[in-house]
N, C-alpha and C positions, 0 to 999 in steps of 0.2 A: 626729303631731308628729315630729319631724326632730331627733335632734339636734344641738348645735354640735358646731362640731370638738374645740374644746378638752374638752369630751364627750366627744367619743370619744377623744381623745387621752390623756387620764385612765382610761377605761376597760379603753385597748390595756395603757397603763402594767402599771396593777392586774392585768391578764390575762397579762401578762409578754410580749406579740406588738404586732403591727402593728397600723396601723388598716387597711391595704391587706388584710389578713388576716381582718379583720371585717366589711369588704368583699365577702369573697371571692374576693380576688383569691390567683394564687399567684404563687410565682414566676417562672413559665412565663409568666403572665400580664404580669406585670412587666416581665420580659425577654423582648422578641419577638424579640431577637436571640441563638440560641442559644449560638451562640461566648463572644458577653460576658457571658451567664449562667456558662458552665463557666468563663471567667478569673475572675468572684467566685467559685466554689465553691472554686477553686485559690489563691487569693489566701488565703480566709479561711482554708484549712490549713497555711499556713506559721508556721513561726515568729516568735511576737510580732514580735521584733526586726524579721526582714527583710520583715515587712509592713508595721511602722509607716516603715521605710527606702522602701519601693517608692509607698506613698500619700503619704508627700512629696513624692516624684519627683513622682508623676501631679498630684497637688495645685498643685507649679509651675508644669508642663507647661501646666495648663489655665486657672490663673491670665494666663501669659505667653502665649495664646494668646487671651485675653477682652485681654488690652491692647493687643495685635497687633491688634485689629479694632476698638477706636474710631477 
């Protein structure tokens, strides 16, 4: 039997991890692009502030960039 997702999604919760994680998968996994694995590893080290500053920016960026293409 297979669980649902929301199964495991409760699970990951409870376990304090991913479901990607339960998986098996890792990060590496995750990220096949190495570069943009090391800008989250660098990203998540900054200071609250100027990451909650910088994931706006990108946040827009890619907002205005999903409207630019309908």
């Amino acid at each position: 039997m297979t669980p649902s997702i929301e199964a495991a999604k409760k699970l990951a919760k409870i376990l304090d991890t991913t479901v990607g994680y339960l998986l098996g998968e890792t990060e590496e996994e995750l990220f096949k692009d190495q570069k943009m694995l090391q800008r989250f590893i660098d990203i998540n080290s900054l200071p609250e502030k100027e990451k909650e500053c910088l994931l706006l920016t990108v946040d827009h960026f890619i907002k205005a960039t999903k409207i630019n293409m309908l």
